[in-house]
C-alpha positions in Angstrom: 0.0 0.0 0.0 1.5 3.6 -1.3 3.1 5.6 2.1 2.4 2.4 4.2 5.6 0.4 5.6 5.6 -3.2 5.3 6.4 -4.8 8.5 9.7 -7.0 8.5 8.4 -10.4 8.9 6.4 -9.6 5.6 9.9 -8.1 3.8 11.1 -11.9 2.2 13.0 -12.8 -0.8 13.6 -16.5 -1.4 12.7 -17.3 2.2 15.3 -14.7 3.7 14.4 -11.5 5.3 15.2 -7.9 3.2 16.1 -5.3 4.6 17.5 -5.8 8.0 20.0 -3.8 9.9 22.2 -6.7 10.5 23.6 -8.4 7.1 26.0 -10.5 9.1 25.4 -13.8 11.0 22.2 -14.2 12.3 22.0 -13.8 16.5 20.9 -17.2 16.6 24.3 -18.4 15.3 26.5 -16.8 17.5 24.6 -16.9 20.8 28.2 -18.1 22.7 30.3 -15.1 22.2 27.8 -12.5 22.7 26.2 -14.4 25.7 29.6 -14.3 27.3 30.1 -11.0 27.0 26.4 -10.4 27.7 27.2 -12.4 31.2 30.4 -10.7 32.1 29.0 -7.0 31.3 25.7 -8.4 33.5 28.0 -9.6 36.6 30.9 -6.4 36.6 27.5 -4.3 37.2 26.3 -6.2 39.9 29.7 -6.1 41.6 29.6 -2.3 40.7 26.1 -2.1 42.5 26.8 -4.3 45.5 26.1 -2.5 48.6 27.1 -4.9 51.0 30.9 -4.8 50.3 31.1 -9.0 50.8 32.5 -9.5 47.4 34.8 -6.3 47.3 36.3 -7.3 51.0 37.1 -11.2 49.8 38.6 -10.0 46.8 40.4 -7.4 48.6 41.8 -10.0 50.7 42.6 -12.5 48.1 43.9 -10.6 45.5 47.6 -10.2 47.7 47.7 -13.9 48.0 47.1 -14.5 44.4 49.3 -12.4 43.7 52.2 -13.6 46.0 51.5 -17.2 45.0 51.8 -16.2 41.1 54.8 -13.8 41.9 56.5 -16.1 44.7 56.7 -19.5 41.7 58.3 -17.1 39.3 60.6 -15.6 41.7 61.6 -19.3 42.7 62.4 -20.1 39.2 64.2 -17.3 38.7 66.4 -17.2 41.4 67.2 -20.9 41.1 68.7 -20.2 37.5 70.4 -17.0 38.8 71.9 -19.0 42.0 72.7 -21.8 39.6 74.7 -19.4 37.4 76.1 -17.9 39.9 77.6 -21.0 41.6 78.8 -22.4 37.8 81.0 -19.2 37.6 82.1 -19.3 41.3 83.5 -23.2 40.3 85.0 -21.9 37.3 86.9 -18.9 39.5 87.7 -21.1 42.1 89.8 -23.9 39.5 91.2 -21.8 36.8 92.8 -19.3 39.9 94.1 -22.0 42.2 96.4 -23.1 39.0 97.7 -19.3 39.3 99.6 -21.3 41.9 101.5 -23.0 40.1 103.4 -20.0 39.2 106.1 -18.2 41.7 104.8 -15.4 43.7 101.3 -16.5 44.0 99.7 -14.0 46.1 96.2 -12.9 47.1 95.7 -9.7 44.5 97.2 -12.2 41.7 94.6 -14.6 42.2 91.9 -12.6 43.1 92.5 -10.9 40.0 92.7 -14.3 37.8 89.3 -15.0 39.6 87.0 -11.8 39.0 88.4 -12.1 35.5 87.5 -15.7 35.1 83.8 -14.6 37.2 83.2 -11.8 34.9 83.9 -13.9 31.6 81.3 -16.3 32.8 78.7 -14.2 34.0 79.4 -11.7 30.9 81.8 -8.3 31.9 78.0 -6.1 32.2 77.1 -8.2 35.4 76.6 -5.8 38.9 78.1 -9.0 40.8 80.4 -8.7 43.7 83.6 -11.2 43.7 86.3 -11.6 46.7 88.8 -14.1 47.0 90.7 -15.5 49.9 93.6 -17.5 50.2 94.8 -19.2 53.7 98.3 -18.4 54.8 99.4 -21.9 53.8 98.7 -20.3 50.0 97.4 -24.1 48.6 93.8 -23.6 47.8 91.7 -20.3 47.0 87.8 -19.5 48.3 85.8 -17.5 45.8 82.4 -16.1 46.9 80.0 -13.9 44.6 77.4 -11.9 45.8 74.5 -11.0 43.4 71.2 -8.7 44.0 68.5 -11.1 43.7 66.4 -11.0 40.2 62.8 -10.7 42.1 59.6 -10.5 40.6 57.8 -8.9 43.8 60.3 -6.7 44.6 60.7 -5.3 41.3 56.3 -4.7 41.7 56.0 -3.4 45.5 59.5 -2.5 46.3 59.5 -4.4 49.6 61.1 -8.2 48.8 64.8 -7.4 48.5 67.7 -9.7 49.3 70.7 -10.8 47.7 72.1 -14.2 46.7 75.8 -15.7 47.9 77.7 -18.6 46.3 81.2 -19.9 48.0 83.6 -22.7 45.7 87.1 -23.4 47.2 89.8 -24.7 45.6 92.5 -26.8 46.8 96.1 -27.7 45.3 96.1 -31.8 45.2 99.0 -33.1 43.2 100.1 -32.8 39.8 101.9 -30.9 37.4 103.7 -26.8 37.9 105.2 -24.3 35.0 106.7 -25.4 32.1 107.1 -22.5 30.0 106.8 -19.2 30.7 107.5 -16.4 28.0 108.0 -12.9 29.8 107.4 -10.2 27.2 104.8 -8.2 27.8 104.4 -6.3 24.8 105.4 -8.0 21.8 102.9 -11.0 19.2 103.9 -13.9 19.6 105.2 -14.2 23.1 104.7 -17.9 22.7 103.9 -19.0 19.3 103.3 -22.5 17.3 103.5 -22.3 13.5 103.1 -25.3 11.0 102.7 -28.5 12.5 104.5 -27.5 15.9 103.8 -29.3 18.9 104.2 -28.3 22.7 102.8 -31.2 24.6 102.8 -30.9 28.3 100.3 -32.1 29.9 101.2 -31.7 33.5 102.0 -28.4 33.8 101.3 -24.9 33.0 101.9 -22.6 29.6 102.0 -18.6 30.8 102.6 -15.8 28.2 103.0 -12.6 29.8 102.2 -10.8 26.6 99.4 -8.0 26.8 98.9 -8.3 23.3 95.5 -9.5 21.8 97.8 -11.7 19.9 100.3 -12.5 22.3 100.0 -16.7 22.6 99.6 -18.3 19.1 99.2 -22.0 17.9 98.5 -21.2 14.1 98.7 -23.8 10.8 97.6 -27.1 12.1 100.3 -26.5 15.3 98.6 -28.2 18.7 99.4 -26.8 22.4 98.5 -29.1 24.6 99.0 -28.5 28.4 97.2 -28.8 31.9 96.9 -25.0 32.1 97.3 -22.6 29.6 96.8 -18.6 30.4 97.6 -15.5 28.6 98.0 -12.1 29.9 96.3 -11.0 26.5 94.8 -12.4 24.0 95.7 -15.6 21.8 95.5 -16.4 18.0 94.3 -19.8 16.8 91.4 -21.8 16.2 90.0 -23.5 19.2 91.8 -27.1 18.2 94.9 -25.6 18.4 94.8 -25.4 21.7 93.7 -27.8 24.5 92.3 -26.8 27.0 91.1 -23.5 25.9 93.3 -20.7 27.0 92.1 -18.4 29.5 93.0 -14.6 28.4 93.5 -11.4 30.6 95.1 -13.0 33.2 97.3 -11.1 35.3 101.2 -10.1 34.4 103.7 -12.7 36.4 107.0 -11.5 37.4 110.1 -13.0 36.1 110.0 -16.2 38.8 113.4 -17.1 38.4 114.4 -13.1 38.3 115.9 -13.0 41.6 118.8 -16.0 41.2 121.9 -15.6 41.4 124.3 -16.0 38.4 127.3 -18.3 38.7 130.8 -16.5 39.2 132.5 -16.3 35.9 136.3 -16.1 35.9 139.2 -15.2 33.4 139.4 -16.5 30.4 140.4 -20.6 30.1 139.9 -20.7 26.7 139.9 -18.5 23.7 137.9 -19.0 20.2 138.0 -22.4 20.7 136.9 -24.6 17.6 137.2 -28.6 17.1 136.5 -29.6 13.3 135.9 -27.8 10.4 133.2 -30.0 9.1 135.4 -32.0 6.8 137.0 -35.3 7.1 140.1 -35.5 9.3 143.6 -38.0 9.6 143.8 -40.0 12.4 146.7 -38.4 14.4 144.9 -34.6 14.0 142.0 -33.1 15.5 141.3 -29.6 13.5 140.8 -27.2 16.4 142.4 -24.5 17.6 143.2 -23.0 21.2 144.2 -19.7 21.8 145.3 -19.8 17.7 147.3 -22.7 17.8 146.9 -26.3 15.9 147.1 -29.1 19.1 147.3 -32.6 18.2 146.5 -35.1 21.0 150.8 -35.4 22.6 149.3 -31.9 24.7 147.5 -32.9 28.3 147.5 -30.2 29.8 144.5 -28.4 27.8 141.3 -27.4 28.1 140.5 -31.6 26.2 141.4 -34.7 26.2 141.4 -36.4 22.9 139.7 -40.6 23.1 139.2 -42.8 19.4 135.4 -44.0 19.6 136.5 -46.6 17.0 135.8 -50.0 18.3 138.6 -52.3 16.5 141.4 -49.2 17.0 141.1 -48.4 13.1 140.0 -44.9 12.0 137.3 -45.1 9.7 135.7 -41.5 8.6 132.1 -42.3 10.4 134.0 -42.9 13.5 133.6 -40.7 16.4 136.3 -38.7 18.2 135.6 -37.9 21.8 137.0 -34.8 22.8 136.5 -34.9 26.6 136.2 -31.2 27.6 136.9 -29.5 31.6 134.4 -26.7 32.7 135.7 -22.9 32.7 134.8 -19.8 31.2 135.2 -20.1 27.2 135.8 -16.5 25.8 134.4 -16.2 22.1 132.2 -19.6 23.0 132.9 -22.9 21.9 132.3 -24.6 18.1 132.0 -28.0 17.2 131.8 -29.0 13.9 132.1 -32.5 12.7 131.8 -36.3 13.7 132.9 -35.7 17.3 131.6 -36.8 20.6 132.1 -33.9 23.0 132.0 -35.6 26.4 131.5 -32.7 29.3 133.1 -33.2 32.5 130.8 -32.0 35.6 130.7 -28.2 35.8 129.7 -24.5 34.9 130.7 -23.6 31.1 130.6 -20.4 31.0 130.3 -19.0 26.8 131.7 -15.5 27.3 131.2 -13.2 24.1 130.6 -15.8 22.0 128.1 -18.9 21.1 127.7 -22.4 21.9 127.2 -23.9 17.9 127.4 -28.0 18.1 127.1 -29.2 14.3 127.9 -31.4 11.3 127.0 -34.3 13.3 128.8 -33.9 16.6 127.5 -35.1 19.7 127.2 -33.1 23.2 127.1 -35.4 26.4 127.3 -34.5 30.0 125.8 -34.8 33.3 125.7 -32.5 35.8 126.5 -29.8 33.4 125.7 -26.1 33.6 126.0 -23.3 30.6 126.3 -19.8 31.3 125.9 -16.9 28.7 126.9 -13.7 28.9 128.2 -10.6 26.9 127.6 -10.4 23.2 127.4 -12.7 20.9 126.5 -15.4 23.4 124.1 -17.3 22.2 123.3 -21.4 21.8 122.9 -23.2 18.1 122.4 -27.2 18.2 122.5 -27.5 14.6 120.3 -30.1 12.1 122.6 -33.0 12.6 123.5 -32.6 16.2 122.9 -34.7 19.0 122.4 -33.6 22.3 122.0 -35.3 25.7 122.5 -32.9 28.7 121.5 -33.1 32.7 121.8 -29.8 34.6 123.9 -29.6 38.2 122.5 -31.2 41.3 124.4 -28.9 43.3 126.1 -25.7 43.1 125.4 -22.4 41.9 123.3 -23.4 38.6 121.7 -26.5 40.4 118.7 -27.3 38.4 120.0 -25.0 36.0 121.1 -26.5 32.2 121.0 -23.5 30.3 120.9 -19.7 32.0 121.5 -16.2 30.4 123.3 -13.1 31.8 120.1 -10.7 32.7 122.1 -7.8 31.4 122.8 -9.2 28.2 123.3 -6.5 25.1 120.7 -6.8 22.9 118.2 -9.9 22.1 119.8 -13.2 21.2 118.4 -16.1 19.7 119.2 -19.2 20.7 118.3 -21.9 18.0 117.6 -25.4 18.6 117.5 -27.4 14.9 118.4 -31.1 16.4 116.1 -33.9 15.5 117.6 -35.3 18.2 117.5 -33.8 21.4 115.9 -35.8 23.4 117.6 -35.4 27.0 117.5 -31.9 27.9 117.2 -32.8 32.0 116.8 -29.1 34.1 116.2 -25.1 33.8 116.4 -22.9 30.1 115.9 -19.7 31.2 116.6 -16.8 28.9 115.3 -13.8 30.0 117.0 -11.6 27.3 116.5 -13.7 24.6 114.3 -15.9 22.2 114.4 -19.6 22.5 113.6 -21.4 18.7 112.9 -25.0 18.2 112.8 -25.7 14.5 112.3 -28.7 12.4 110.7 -31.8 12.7 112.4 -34.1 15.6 111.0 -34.5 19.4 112.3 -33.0 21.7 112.9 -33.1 25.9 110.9 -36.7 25.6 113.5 -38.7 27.2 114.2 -36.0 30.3 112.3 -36.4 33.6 111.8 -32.6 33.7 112.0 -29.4 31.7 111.4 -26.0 32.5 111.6 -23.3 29.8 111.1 -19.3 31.0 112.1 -17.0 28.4 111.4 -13.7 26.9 110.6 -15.5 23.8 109.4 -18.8 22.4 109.1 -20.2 19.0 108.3 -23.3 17.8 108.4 -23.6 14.4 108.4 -26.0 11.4 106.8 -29.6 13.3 108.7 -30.2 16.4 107.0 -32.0 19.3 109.0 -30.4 22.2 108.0 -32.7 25.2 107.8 -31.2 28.5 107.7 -33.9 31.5 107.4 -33.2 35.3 108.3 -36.4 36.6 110.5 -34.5 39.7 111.1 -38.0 41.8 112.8 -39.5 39.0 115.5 -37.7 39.0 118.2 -36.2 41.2 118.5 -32.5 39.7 116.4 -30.3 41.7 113.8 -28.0 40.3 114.8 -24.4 41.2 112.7 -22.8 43.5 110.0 -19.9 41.5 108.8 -22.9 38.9 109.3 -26.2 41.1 106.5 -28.5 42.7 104.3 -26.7 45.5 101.8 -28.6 44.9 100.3 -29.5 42.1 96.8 -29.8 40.5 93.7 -28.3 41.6 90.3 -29.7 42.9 87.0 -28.2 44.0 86.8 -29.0 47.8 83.5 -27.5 48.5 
């Protein structure tokens, strides 16, 4: 009908309503969401309205403990992990700064700073943590304990739950191995370095580089440094199977722990430019050396040698050994071999004064209870390719313990050079502190002694040696000189 509505029931088209407001889902399809709603809206009201205050009170008084119960599981679980942490990096402090031991000089700021660093490497450097060490005056184990603001849920939301967390782990020297090498510059790359195929293998003691630089231990080139300890005052340079265990970086500078000994007395000279052989095939009856300038066959006794035939049937034969038996005393312009001779050493200080020690062209070099001394320039030490070399150091006396030691106030930087494939007895102390000790080539080296300690400004290992570092102290007579000698040994966690 014209200006007459039709009423919405009537409004169909195909059985469907026309015209509605709502072209969506029907109500009737959706009656779970909206009734929800609906049901919440209806009972906030009613709370809104209550007059009685019932509801509002028990919530009021519920709504704390909900809260605490919620806050107080999270909290738990938190500080669990954080304690947990906390304790890991304690353990860690605790071991890798109780092998600071090891070293001469081990004092409570050393080790405490060795510990914080380990702490903070752990935890990451950003951490808020406190970290103190002790030490007991018997100086053989080392207590770390890191305190830590708690990481709480409820205090961070009312400000009233605040407490801290402590850890404790204690270290404790209990047998083992001490310091095999040290290197003692502080500035320079390379302080201790491995290149192609090298090998230091010491598995009992300690490897220190006192190198600041980010690059001051190396093990580069498939070269493997393998020891029971290995620290660097700075960084190191090398994949991660170069080196075993990991080295720990930053630690803190050692002083020179052989710095304070005394060096032997060294007297006028006994012998000048002294050279036996010149590398090329001698006659029976004369040994090409020279003492103070002049040609000595073997009539003279009263020298500096003694002249033996090695032959066994009494026949010189070219690869026959001559033993030259020399006395200790203070060789001015060193001492060179260079040939097929045996150079037996007779007990004693040898002291190689403005000149080096160079054993080549296939000599030998035997002695026991042997000490060298170098000092002024120009002293230096060369065991060449086809050398061999078997030495013990003193077992008493001013360089007891000592094999090889260098004048402190030596000019300049020597190098001493090690080249022998076979050098396998090098029983005592090399300590170079002006110089740089290189092992080159491809032979093993120290296997055979029972100990060997090596502090030097520099090492090098170059080329595929395997030098061999042993601590076996109770098998031999030769002490260990006190700064790098058994004080213990290794480390345990006690508690």
């Amino acid at each position: 009908m014209v200006g007459q509505s039709v009423p919405a029931t009537a409004r169909m088209h195909d059985g469907k309503p026309v015209g509605s407001r709502c072209t969506g889902t029907p109500r009737a399809s959706r009656p779970l969401v909206g009734g929800l709603g609906r049901h919440i809206r209806s009972r906030l009201r009613r709370f809104a309205r209550s007059t009685s205050g019932n509801v509002l009170i028990m919530f009021s008084l519920a709504a704390p403990v909900l809260i605490a119960a919620v806050g107080g599981a999270i909290d738990y679980a938190a500080l669990s992990a954080q304690k947990t942490r906390l304790q890991q990096a304690a353990d860690a402090a605790a071991l890798g700064s109780a092998k600071e031991l090891y070293l001469a000089g081990a004092d409570v700021t050393r080790i405490g700073a060795a510990a914080e660093a380990i702490a903070r490497s752990t935890l990451g450097n950003g951490t808020n943590a406190a970290i103190s060490t002790a030490m007991p005056p018997t100086n053989d184990e080392v207590t770390v304990t890191i305190r830590q603001d708690a990481d709480s849920v409820l205090g961070a939301a009312f400000g009233y739950f605040d407490t801290d967390l402590q850890v404790t782990a204690t270290a404790r020297v209990v047998g083992g191995g001490r310091l095999c090498v040290m290197g003692l510059d502080t500035r320079g790359a390379g302080t201790v370095r491995l290149d192609k195929n090298a090998r230091i293998t010491a598995p009992t003691c300690s490897v220190y580089s006192n190198s600041k630089s980010t690059m001051g231990l190396q093990s580069m080139r498939n070269a493997s440094m393998t020891a029971e300890f290995i620290c660097s005052a700075g960084g190191k340079l090398g994949r991660k199977a170069n080196f075993s265990p990991t080295p720990l970086t930053d630690c803190p500078v050692v002083e020179d722990p052989l710095g304070a000994r005394k060096p032997p007395h060294a007297g006028g000279c006994d012998a000048n430019d002294m050279t036996i052989g010149d590398g090329r095939p001698r006659r029976r009856d004369v040994v090409n050396r020279q003492v103070n300038g002049t040609v000595v066959d073997r009539s003279l006794e009263d020298t500096m040698l003694d002249l033996d035939d090695d032959s066994a049937d009494g026949d010189w034969r070219p690869d026959d050994y001559e033993t030259v038996k020399l006395k200790p005393g203070t060789y001015c312009g060193g001492l060179t071999v260079n040939g097929p001779y045996h150079i037996r050493l007779a007990p004693g200080i040898y002291v190689m004064d403005g000149g080096p020690l160079r054993i080549g062209g296939g000599a030998r070099l035997t002695g026991k209870d042997v000490g060298f001394y170098f000092t002024g320039k120009g002293a230096s030490l060369l065991f060449a390719v086809h050398s061999t070399i078997d030495l013990e150091a003193p077992r008493t006396g001013a360089m007891a313990g000592m094999l090889f030691q260098e004048d402190r106030n030596a000019p300049g930087k020597p190098k001493h050079v090690i080249e022998s494939a076979d050098a396998r007895n090098l029983l005592g102390t090399i300590y170079l502190p002006r110089g740089t000790l290189e092992v080159i080539g491809n032979g093993t080296i120290a296997d055979k002694s029972a100990y060997t300690v090596i502090v030097a400004r520099r090492l090098t290992l170059d080329a595929g040696p395997n030098l061999v570092l042993n601590t076996d102290y109770g098998a031999t007579q030769v002490p260990v000189p006190r700064g790098v000698g058994p004080v213990g040994g290794g480390v345990a966690l006690t508690r």
